[in-house]
C-alpha positions in Angstrom: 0.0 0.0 0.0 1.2 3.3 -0.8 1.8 6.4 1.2 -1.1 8.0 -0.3 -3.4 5.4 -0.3 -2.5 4.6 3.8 -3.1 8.6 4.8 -6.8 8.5 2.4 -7.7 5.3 4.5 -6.3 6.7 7.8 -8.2 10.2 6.6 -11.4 8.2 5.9 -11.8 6.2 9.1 -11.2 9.0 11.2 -14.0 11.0 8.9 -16.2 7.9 9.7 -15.2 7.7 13.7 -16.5 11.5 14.1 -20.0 10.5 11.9 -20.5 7.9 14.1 -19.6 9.3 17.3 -21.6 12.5 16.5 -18.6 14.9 16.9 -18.2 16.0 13.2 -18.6 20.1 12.9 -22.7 20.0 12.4 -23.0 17.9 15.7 -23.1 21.0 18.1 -25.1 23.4 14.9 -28.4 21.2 15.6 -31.5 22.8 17.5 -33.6 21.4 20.3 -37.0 20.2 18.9 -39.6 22.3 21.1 -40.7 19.0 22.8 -36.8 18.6 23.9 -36.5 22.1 26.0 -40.5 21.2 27.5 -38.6 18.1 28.5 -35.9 20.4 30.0 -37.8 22.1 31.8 -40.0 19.0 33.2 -36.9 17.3 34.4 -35.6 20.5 36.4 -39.0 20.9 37.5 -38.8 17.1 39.0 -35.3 17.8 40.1 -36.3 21.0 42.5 -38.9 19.0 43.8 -36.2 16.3 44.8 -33.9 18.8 46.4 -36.8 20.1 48.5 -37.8 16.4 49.4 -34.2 15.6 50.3 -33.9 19.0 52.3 -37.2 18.6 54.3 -36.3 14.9 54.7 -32.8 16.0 56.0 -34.2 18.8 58.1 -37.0 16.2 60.4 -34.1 14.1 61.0 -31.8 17.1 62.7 -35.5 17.8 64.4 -35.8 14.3 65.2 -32.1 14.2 66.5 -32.5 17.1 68.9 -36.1 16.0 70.5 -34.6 12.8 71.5 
């Protein structure tokens, strides 16, 4: 195999790594689809809720702690 021939293959695999791992140069161009930030904002919705769970949870056992 040549030299030229080895760098086009070497060229053309990496070309085909970055399609398939989504890093080419339009990977980070793309848009959110409406649904996708409603989703967002559903998840960090669900997410404060945990934190306040966790936090109220956290706080009746310090209460807990100091009654007995």
């Amino acid at each position: 195999m040549t030299g030229r021939a080895a760098a086009g293959l070497a060229a053309l695999a990496a070309g085909a790594a970055l399609l398939l791992t989504g890093c080419g140069p339009a990977a980070g161009a793309q848009h959110k689809a409406p649904q996708s930030v409603s989703d967002d904002a559903k998840v960090k919705d669900m997410q404060d809720k945990l934190d306040a769970a966790d936090d109220a949870a956290a706080q009746a056992d310090a209460d807990a702690t100091q009654n007995n």
